[in-house]
N, CA, C and O atoms as a GROMACS GRO file, in nm:
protein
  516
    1UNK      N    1   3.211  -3.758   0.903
    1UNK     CA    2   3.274  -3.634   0.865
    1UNK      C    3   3.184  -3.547   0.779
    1UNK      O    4   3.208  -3.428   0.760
    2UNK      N    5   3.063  -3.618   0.723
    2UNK     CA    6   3.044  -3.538   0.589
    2UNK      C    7   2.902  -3.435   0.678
    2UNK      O    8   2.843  -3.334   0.639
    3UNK      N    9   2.891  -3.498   0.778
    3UNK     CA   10   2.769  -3.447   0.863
    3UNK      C   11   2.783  -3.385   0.930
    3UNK      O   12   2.673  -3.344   0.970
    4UNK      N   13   2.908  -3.316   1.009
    4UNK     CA   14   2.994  -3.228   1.053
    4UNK      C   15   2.992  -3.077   0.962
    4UNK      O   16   2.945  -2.963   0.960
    5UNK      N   17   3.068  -3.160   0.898
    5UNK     CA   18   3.069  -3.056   0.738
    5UNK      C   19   2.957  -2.975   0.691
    5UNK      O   20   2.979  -2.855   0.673
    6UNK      N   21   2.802  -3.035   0.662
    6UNK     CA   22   2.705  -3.006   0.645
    6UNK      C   23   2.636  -2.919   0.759
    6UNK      O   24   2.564  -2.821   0.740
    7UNK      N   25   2.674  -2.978   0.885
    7UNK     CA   26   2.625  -2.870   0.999
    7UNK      C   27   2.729  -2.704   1.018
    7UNK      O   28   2.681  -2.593   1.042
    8UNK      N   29   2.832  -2.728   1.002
    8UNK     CA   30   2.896  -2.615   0.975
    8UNK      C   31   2.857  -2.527   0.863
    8UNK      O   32   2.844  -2.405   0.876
    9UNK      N   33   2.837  -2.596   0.742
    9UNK     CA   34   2.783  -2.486   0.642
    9UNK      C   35   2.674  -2.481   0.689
    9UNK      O   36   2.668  -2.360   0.715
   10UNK      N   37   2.535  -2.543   0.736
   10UNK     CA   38   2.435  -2.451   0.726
   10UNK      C   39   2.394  -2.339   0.887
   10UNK      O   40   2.293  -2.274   0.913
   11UNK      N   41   2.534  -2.362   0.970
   11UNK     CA   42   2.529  -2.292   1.039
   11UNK      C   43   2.615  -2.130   0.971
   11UNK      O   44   2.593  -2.014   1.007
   12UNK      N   45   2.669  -2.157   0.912
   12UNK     CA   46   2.756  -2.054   0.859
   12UNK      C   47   2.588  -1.963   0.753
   12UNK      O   48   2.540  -1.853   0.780
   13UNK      N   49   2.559  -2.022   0.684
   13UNK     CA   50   2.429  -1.984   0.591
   13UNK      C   51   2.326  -1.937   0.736
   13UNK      O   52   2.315  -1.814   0.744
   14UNK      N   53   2.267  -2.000   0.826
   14UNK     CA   54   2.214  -1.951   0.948
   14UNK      C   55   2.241  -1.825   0.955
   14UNK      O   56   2.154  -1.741   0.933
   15UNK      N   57   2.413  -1.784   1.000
   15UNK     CA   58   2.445  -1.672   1.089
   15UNK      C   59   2.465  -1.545   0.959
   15UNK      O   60   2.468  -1.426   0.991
   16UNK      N   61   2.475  -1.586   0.826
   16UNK     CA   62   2.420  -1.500   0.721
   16UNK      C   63   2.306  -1.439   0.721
   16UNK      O   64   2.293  -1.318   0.704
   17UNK      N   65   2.211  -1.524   0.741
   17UNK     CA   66   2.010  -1.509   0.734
   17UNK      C   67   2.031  -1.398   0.814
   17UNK      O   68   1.996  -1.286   0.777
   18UNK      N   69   2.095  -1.422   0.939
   18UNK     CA   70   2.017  -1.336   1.063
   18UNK      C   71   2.104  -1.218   1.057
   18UNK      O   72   2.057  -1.127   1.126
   19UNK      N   73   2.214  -1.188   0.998
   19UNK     CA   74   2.250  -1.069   0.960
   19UNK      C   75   2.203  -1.004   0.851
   19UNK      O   76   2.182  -0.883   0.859
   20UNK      N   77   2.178  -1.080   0.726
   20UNK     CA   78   2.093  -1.014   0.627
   20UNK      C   79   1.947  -0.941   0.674
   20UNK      O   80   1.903  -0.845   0.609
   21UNK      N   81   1.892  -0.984   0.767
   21UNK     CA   82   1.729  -0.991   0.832
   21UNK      C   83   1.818  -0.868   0.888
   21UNK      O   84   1.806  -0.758   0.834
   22UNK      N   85   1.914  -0.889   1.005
   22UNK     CA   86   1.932  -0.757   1.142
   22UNK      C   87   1.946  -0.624   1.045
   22UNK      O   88   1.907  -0.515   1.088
   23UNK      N   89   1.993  -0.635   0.936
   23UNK     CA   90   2.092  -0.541   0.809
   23UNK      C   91   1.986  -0.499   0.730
   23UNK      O   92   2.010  -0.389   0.679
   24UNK      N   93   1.901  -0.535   0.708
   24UNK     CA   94   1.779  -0.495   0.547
   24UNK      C   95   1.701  -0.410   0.609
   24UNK      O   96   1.633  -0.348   0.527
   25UNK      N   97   1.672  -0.367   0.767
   25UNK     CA   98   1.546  -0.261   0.787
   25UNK      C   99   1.664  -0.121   0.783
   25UNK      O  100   1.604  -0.017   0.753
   26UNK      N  101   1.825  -0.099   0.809
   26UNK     CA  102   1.879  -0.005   0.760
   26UNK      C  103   1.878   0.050   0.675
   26UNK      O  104   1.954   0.147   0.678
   27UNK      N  105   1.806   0.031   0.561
   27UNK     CA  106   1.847   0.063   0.444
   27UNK      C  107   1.726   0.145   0.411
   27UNK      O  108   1.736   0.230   0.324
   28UNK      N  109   1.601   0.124   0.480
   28UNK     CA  110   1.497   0.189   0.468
   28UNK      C  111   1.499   0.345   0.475
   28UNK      O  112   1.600   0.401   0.519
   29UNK      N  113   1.407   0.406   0.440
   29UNK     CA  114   1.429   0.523   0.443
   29UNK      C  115   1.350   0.605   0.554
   29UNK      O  116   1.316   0.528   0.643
   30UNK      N  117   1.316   0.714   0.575
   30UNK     CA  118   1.225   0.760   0.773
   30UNK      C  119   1.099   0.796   0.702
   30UNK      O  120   1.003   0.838   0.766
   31UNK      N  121   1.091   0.780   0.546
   31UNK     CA  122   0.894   0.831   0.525
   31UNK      C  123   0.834   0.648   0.542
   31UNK      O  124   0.725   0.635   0.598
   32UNK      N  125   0.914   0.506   0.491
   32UNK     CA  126   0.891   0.446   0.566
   32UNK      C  127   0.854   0.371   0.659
   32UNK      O  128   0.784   0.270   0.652
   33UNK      N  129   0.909   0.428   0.761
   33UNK     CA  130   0.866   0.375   0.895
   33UNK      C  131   0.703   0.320   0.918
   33UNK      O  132   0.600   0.343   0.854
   34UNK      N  133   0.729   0.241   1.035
   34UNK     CA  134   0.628   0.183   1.092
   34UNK      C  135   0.507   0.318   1.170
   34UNK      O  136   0.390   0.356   1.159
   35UNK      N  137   0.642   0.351   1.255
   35UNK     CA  138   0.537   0.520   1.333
   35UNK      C  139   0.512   0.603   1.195
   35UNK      O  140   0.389   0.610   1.199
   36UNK      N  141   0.548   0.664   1.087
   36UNK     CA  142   0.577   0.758   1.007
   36UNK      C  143   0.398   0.650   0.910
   36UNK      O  144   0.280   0.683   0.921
   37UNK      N  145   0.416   0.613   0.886
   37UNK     CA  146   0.312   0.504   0.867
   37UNK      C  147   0.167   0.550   0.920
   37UNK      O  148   0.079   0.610   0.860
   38UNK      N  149   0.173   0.490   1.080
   38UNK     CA  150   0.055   0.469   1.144
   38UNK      C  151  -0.010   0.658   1.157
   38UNK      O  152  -0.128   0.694   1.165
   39UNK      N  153   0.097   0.730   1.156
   39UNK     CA  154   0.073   0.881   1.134
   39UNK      C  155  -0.013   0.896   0.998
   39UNK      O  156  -0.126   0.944   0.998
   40UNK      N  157   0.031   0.864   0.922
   40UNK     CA  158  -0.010   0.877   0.790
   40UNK      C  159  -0.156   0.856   0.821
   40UNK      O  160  -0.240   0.944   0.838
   41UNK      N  161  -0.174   0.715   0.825
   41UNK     CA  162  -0.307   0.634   0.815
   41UNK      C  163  -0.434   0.718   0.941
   41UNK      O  164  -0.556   0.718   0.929
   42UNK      N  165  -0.360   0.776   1.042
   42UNK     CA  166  -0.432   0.859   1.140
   42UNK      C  167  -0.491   0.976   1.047
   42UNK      O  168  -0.608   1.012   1.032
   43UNK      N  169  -0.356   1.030   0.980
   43UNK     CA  170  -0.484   1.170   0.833
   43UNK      C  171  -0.555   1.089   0.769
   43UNK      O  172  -0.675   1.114   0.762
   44UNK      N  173  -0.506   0.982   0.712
   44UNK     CA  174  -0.593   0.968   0.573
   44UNK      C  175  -0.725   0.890   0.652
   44UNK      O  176  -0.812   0.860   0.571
   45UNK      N  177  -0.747   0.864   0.747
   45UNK     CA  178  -0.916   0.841   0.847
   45UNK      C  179  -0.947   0.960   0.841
   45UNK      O  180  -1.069   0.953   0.825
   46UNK      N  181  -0.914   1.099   0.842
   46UNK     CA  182  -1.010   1.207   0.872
   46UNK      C  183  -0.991   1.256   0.707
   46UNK      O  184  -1.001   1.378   0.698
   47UNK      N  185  -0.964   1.184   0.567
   47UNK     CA  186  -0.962   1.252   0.462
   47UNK      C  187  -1.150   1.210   0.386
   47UNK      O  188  -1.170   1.088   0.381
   48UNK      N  189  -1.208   1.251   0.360
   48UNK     CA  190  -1.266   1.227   0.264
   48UNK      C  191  -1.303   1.328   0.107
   48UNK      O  192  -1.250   1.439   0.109
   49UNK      N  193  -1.380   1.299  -0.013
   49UNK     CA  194  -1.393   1.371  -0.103
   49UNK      C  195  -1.502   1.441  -0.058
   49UNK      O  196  -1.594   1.409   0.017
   50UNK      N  197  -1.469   1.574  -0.135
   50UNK     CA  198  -1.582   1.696  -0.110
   50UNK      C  199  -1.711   1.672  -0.147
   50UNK      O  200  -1.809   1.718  -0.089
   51UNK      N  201  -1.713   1.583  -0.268
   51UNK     CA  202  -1.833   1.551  -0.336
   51UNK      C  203  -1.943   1.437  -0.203
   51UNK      O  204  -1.877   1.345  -0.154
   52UNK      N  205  -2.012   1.442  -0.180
   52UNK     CA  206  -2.073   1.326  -0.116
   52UNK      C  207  -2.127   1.222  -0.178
   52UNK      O  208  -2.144   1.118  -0.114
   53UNK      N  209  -2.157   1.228  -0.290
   53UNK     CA  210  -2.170   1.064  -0.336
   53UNK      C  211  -2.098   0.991  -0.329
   53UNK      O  212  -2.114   0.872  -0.302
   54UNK      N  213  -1.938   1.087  -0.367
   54UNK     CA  214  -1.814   1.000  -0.431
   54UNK      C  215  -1.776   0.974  -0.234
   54UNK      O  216  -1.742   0.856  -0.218
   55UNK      N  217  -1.776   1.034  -0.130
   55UNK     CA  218  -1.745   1.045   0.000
   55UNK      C  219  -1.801   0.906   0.073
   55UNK      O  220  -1.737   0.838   0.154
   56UNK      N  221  -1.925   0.884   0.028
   56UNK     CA  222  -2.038   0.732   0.102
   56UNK      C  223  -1.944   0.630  -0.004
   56UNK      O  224  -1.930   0.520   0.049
   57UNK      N  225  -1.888   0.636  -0.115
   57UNK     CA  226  -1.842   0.544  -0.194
   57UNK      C  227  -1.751   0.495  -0.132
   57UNK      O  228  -1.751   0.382  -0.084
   58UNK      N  229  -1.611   0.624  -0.121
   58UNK     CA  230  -1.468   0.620  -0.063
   58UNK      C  231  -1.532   0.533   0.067
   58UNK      O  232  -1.517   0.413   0.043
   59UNK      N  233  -1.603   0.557   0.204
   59UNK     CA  234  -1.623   0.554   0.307
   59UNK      C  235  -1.625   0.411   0.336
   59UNK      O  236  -1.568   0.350   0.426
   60UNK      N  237  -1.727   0.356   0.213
   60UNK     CA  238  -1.783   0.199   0.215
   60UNK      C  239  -1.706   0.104   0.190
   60UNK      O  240  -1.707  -0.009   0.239
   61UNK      N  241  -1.618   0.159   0.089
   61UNK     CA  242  -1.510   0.028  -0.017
   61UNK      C  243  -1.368   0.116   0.006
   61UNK      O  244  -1.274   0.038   0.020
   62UNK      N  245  -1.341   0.208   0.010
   62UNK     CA  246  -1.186   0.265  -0.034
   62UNK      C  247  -1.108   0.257   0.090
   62UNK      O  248  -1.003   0.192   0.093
   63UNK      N  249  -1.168   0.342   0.228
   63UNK     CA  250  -1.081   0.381   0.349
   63UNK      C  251  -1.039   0.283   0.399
   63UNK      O  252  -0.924   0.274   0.441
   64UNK      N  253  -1.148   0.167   0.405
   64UNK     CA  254  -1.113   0.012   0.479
   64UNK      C  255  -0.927  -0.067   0.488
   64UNK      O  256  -0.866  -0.144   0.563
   65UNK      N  257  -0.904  -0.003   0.383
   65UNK     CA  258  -0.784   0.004   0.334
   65UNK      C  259  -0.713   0.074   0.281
   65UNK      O  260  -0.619   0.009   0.236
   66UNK      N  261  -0.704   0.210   0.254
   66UNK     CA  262  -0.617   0.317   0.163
   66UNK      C  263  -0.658   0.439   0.315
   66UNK      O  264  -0.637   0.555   0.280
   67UNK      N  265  -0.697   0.430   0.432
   67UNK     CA  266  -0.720   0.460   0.524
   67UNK      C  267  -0.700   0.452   0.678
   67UNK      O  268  -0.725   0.526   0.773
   68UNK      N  269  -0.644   0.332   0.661
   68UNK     CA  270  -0.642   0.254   0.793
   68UNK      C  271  -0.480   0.213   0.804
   68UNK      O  272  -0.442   0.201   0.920
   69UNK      N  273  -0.378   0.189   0.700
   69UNK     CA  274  -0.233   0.173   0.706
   69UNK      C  275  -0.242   0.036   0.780
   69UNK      O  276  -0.139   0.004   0.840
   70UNK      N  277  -0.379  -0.075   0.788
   70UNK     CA  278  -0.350  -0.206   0.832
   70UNK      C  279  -0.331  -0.308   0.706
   70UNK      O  280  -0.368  -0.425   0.699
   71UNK      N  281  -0.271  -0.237   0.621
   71UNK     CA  282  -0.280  -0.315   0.478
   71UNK      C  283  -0.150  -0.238   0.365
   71UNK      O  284  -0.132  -0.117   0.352
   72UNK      N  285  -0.102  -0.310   0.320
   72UNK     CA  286  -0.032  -0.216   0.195
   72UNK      C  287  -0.035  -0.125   0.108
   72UNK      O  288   0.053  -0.077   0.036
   73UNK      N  289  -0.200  -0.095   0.127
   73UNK     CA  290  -0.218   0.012   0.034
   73UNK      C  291  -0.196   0.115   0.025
   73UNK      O  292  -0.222   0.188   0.121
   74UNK      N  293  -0.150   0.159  -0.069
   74UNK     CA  294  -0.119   0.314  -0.049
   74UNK      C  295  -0.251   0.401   0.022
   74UNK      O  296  -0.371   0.391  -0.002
   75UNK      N  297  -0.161   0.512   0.144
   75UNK     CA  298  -0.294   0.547   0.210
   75UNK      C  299  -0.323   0.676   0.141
   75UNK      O  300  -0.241   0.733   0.069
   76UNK      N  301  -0.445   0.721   0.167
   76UNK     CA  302  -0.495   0.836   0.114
   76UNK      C  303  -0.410   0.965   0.167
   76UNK      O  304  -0.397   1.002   0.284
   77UNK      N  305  -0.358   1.020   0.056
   77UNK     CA  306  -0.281   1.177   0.111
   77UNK      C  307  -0.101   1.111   0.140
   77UNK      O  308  -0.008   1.179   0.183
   78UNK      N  309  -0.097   0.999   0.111
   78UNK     CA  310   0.042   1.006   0.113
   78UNK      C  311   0.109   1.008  -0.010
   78UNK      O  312   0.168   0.910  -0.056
   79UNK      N  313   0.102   1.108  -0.061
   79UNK     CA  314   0.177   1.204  -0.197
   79UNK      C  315   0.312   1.050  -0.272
   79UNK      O  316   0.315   0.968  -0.364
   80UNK      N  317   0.399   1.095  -0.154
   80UNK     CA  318   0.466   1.002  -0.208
   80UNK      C  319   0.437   0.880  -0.224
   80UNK      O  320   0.450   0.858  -0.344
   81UNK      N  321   0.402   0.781  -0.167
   81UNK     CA  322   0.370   0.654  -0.155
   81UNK      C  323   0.285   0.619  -0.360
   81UNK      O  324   0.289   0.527  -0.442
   82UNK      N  325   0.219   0.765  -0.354
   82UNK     CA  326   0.131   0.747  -0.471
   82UNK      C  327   0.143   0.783  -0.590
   82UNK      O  328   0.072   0.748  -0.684
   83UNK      N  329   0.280   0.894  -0.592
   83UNK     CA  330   0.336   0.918  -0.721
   83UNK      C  331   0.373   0.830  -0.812
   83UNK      O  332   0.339   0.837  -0.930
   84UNK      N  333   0.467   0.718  -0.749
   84UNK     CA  334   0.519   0.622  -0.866
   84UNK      C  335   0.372   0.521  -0.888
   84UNK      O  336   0.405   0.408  -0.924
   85UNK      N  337   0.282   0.532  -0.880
   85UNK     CA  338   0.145   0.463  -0.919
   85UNK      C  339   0.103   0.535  -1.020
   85UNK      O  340   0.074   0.489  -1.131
   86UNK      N  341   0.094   0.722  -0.969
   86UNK     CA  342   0.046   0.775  -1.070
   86UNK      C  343   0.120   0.793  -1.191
   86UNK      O  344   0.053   0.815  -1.291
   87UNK      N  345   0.239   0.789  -1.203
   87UNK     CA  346   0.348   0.828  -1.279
   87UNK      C  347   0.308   0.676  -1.424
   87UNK      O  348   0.351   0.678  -1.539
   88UNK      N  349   0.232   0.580  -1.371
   88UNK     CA  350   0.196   0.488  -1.455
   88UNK      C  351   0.093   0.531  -1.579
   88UNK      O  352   0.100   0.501  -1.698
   89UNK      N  353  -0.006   0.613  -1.505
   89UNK     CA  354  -0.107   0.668  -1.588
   89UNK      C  355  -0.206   0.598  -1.540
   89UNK      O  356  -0.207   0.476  -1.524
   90UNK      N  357  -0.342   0.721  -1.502
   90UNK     CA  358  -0.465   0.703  -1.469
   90UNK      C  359  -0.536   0.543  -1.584
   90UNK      O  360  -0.617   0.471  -1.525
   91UNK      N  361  -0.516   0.520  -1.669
   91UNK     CA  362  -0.579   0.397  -1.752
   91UNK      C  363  -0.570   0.277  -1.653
   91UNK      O  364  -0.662   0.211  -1.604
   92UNK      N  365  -0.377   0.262  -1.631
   92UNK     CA  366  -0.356   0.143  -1.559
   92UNK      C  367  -0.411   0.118  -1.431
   92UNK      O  368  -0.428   0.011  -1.373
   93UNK      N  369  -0.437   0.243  -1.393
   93UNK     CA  370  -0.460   0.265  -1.205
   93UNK      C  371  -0.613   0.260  -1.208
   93UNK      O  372  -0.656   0.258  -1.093
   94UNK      N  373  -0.706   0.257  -1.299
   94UNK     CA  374  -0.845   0.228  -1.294
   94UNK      C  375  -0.842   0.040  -1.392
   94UNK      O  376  -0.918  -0.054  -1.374
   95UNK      N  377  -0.781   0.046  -1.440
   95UNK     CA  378  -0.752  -0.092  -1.483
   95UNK      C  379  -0.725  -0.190  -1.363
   95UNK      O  380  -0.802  -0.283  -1.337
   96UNK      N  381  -0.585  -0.158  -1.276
   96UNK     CA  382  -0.581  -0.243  -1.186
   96UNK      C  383  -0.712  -0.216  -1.037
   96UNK      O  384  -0.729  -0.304  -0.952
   97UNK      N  385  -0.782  -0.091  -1.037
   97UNK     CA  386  -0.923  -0.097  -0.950
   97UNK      C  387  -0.979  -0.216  -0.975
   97UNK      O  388  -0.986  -0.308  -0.893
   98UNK      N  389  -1.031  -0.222  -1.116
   98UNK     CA  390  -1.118  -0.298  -1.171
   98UNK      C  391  -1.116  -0.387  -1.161
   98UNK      O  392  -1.209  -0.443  -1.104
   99UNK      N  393  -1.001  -0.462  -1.214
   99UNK     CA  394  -0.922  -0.586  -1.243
   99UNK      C  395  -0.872  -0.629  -1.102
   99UNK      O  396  -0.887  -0.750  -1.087
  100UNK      N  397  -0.826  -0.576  -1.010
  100UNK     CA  398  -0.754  -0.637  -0.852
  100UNK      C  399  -0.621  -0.634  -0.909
  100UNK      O  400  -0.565  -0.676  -1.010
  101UNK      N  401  -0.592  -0.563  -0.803
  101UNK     CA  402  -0.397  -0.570  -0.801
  101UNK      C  403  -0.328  -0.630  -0.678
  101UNK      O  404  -0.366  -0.598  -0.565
  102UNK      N  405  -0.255  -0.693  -0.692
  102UNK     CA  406  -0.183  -0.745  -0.550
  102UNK      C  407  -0.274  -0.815  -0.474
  102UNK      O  408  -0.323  -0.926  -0.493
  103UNK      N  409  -0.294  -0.703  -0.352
  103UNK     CA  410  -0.358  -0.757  -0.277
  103UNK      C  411  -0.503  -0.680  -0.251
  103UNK      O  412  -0.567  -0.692  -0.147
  104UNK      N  413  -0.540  -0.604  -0.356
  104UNK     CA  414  -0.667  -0.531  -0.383
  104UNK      C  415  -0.728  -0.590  -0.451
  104UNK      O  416  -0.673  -0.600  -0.561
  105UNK      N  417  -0.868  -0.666  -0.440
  105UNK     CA  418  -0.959  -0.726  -0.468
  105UNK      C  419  -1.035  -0.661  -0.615
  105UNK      O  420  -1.078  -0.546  -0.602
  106UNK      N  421  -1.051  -0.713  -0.728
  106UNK     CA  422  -1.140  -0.708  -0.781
  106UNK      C  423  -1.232  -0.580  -0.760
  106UNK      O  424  -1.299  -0.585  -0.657
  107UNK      N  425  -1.244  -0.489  -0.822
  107UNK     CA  426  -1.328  -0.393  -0.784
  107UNK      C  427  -1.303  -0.275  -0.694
  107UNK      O  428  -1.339  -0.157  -0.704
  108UNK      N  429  -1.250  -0.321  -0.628
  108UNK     CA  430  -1.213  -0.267  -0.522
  108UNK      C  431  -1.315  -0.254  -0.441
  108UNK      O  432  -1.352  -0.140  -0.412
  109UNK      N  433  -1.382  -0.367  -0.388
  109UNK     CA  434  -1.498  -0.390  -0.313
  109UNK      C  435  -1.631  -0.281  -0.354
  109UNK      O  436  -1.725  -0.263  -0.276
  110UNK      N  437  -1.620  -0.214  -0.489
  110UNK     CA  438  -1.684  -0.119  -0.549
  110UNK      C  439  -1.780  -0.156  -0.608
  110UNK      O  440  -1.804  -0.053  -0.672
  111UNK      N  441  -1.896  -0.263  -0.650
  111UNK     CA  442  -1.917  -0.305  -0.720
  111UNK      C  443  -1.991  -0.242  -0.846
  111UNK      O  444  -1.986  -0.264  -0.967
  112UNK      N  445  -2.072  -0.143  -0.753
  112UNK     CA  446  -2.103  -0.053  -0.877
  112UNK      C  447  -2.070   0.060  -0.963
  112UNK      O  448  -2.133   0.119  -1.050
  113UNK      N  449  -1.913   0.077  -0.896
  113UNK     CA  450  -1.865   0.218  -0.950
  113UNK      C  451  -1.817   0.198  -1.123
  113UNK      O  452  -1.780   0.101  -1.188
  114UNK      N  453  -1.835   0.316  -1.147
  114UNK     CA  454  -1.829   0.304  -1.314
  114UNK      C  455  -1.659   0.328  -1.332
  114UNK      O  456  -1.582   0.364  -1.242
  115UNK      N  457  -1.635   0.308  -1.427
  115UNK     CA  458  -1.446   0.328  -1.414
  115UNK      C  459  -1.416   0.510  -1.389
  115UNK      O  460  -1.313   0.564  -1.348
  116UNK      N  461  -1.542   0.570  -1.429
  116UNK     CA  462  -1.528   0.746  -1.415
  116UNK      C  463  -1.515   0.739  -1.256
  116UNK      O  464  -1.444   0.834  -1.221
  117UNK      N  465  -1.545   0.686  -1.176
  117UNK     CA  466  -1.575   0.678  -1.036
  117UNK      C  467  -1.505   0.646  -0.990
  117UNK      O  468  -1.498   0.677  -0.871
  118UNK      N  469  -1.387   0.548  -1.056
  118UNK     CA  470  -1.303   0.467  -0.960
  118UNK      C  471  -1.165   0.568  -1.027
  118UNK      O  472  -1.052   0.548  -0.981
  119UNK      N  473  -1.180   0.646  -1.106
  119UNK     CA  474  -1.104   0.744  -1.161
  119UNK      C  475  -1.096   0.818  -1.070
  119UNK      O  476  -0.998   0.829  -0.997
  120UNK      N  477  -1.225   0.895  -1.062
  120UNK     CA  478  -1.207   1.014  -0.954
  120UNK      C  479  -1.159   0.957  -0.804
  120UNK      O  480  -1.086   1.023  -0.731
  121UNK      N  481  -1.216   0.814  -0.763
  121UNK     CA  482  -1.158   0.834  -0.633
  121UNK      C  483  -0.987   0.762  -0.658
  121UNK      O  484  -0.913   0.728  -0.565
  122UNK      N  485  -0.969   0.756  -0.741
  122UNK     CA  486  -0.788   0.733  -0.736
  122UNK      C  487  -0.745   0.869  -0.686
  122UNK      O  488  -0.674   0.880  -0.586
  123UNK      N  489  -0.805   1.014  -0.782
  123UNK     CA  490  -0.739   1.065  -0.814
  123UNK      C  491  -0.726   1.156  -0.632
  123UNK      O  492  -0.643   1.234  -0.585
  124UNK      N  493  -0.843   1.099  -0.581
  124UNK     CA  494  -0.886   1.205  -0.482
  124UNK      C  495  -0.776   1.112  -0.360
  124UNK      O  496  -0.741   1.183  -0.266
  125UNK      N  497  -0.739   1.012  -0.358
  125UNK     CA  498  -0.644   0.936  -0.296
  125UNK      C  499  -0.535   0.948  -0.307
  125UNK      O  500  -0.454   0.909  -0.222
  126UNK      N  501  -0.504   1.006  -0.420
  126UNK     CA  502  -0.358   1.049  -0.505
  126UNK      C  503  -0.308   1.137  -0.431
  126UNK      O  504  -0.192   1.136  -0.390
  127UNK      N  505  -0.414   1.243  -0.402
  127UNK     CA  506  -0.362   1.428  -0.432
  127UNK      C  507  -0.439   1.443  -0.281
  127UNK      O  508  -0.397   1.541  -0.219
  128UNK      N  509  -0.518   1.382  -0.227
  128UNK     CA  510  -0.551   1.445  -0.086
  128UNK      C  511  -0.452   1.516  -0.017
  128UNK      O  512  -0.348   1.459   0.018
  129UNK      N  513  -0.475   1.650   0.009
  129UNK     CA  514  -0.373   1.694   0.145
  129UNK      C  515  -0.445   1.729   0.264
  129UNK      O  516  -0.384   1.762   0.366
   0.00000   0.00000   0.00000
């Protein structure tokens, strides 16, 4: 009896999972999206900085990821995605460059950029339009 019992609850917990899973991409919002996304990451490949030093920098270490939308990073020129980062303050957002956040490496594959550098290209990732 007690193994009966046990298969009923974790079928009951089962048919929860897969409604919680079918139910949680509703709630999302349409900036989002997967297409709304891969759009994004299509501008931020043709964004770079005006400056060209800071442009071979972005090109080498930044786009690989803040470019491409095959990664979490916030992409270049998506305003929103990057406000509540900036809303932290430029210190923390060259702090976590430096330091690695999440799933951003140490540096940000930058090795020689000075924190003025990894400043400016936040900021140029921030505010690209």
């Amino acid at each position: 009896m007690e193994l009966v019992s046990l298969r009923r609850s974790l079928g009951l917990v089962g048919i929860f999972l897969i409604l919680a899973l079918l139910t949680s991409g509703c709630s999302k919002s349409p900036d989002s999206t997967v297409a709304n996304r891969a759009a994004l990451g299509e501008r931020a490949l043709s964004l770079t900085p005006a400056d060209s030093d800071l442009a071979e920098i972005y090109i080498r270490t930044c786009r690989s990821c803040h470019g491409t939308g095959a990664s979490a990073a916030p992409l270049t020129g998506d305003l929103d995605n990057w406000k509540p980062r900036m809303d932290k303050g430029m210190d923390i957002l060259v702090d976590n460059a430096i330091n690695g956040f999440q799933g951003m490496p140490p540096l940000g594959l930058c090795f020689e950029c000075s924190p003025e550098q990894f400043e400016q290209l936040i900021a140029f990732m921030a505010t690209a339009e």
